[in-house]
Backbone as CSV, one residue per row, in Angstrom:
resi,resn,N_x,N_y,N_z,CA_x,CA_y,CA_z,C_x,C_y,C_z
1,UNK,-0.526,23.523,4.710,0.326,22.348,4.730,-0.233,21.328,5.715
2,UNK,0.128,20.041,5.542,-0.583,18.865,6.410,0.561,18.275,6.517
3,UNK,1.567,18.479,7.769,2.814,17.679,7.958,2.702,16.547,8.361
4,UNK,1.605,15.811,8.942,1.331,14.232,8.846,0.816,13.795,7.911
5,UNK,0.377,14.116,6.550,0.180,13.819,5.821,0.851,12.630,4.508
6,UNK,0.573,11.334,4.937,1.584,10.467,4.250,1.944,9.116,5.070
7,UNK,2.662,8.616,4.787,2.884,7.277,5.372,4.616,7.158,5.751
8,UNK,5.052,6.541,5.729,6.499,6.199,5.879,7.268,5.339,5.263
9,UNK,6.444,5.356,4.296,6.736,4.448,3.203,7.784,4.884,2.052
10,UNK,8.252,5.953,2.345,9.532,6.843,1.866,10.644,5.780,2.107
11,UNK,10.339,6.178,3.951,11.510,5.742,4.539,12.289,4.075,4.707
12,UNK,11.090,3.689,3.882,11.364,2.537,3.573,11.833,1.624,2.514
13,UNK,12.542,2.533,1.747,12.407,2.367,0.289,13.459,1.888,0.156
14,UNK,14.566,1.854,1.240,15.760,0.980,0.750,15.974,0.033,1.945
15,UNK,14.971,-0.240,2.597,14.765,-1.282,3.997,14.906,-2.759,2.807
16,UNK,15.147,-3.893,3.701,15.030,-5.194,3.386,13.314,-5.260,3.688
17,UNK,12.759,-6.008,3.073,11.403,-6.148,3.568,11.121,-7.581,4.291
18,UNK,10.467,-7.276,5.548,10.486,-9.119,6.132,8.820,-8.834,6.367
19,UNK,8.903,-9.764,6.900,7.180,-9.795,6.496,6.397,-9.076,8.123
20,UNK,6.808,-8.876,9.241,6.374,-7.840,9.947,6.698,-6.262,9.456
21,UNK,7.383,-6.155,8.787,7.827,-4.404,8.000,6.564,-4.142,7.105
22,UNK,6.410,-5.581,6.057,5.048,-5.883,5.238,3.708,-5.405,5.890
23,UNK,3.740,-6.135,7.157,2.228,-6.123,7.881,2.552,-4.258,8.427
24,UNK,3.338,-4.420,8.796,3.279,-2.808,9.594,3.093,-1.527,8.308
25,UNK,3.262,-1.833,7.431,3.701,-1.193,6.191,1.376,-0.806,5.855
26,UNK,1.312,-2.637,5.700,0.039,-2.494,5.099,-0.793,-1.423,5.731
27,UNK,-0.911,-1.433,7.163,-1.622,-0.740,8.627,-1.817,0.478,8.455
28,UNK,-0.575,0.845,7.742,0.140,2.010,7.901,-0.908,3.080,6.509
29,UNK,-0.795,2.163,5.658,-1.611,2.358,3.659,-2.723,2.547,4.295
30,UNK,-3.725,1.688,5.196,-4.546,1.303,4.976,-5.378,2.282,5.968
31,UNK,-4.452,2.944,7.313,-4.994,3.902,7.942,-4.811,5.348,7.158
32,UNK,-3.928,5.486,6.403,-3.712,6.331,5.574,-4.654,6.772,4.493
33,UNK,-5.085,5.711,4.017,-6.331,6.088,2.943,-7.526,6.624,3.259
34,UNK,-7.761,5.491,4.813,-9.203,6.032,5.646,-9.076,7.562,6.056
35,UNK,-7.747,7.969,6.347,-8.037,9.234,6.936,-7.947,10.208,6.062
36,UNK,-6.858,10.046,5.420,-6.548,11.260,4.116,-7.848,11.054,3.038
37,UNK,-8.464,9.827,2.282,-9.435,9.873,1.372,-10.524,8.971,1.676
38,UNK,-11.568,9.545,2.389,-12.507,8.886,3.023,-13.664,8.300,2.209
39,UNK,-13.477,9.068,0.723,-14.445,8.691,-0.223,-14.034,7.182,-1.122
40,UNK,-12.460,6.478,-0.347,-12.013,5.584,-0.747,-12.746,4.069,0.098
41,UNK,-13.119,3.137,-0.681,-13.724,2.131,0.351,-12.139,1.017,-0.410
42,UNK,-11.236,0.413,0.739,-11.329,-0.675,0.227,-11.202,-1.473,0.343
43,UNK,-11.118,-2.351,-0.822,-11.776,-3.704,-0.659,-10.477,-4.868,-0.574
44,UNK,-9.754,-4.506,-1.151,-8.312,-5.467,-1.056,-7.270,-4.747,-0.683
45,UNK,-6.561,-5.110,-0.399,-4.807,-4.030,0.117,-3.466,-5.658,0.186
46,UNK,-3.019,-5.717,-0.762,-2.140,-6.632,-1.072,-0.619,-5.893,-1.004
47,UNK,0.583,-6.710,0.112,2.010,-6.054,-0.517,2.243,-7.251,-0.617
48,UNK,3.617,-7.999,-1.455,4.180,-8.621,-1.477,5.530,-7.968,-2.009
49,UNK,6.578,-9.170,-1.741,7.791,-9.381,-2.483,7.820,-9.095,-4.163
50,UNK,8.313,-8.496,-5.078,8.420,-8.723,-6.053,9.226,-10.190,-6.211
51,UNK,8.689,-11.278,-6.995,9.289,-12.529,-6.737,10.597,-12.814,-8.233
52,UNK,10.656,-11.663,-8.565,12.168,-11.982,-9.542,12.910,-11.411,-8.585
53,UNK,12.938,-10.675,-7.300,13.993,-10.624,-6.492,13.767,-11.584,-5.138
54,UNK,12.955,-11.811,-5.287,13.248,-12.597,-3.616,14.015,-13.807,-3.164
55,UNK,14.657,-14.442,-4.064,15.660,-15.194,-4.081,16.746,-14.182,-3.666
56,UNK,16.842,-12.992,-3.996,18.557,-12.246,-3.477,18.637,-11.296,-2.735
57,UNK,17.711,-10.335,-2.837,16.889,-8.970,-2.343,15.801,-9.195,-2.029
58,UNK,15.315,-8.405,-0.604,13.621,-8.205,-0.801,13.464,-6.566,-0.712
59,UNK,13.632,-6.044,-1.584,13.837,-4.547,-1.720,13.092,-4.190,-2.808
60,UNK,12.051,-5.065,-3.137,11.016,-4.286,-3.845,9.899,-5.371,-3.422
61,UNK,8.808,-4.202,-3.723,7.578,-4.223,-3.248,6.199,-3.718,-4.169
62,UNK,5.752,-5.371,-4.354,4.533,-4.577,-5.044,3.492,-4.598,-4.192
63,UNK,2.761,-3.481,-4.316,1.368,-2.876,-3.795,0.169,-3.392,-4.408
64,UNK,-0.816,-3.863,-4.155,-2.226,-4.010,-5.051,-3.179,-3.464,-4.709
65,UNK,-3.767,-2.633,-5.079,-5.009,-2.255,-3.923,-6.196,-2.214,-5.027
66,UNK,-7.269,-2.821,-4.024,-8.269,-2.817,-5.275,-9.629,-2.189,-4.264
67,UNK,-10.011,-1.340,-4.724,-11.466,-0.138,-4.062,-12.239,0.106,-5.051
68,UNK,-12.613,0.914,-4.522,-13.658,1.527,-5.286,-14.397,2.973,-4.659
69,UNK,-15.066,3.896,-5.534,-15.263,4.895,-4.468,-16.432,4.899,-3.975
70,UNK,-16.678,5.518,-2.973,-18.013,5.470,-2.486,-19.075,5.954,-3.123
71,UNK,-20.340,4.888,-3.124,-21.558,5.863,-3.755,-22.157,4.518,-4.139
72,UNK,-23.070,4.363,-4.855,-23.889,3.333,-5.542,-23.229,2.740,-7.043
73,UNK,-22.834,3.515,-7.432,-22.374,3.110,-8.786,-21.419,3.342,-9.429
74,UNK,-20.259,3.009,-8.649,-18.980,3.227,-8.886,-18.428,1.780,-8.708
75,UNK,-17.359,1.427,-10.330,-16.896,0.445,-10.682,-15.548,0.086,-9.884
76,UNK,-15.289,-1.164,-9.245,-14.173,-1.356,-8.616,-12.995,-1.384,-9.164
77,UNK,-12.224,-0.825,-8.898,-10.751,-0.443,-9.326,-9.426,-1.133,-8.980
78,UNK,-8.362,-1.167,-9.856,-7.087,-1.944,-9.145,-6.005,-0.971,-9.415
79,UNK,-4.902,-0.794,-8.112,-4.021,0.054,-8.671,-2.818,-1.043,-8.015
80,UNK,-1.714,-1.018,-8.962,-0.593,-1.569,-8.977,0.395,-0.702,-8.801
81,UNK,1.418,-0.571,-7.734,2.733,-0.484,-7.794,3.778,-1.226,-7.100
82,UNK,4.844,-0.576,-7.823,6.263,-1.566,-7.826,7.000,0.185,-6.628
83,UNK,7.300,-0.760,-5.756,8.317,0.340,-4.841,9.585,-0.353,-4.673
């Protein structure tokens, strides 16, 4: 078992999002990937607001991350989610 394994991004899942939660949030992905998957390089790390709620709620969150894996010839990748 690896009980630090993960982010806190659970615990955030019914937080308001303001944009220091955002930045602390990103830090958080972005040390997370380096340590848990080192064969991950990347190259973008995007959160924002989902913007059909941010007029009422900011309680969702999309993720963008765009990498690629390490090596010479590996095609860059985008992964999208909605939290």
């Amino acid at each position: 078992m690896r009980p630090n394994f993960g982010t806190s991004l659970r615990e955030s899942v019914f937080e308001n999002m303001t944009p220091s939660k955002i930045s602390n949030l990103k830090q958080e992905l972005m040390s997370a990937v380096n340590k848990y998957h080192p064969e991950v390089d990347i190259l973008k790390l995007d959160l924002s607001w989902d913007p059909r709620t941010q007029s009422s709620s900011r309680n969702t969150l999309l993720v963008t991350l765009n990498f690629q894996l390490t090596g010479e010839h590996h095609t860059p990748q985008t992964l999208n989610i909605v939290i």
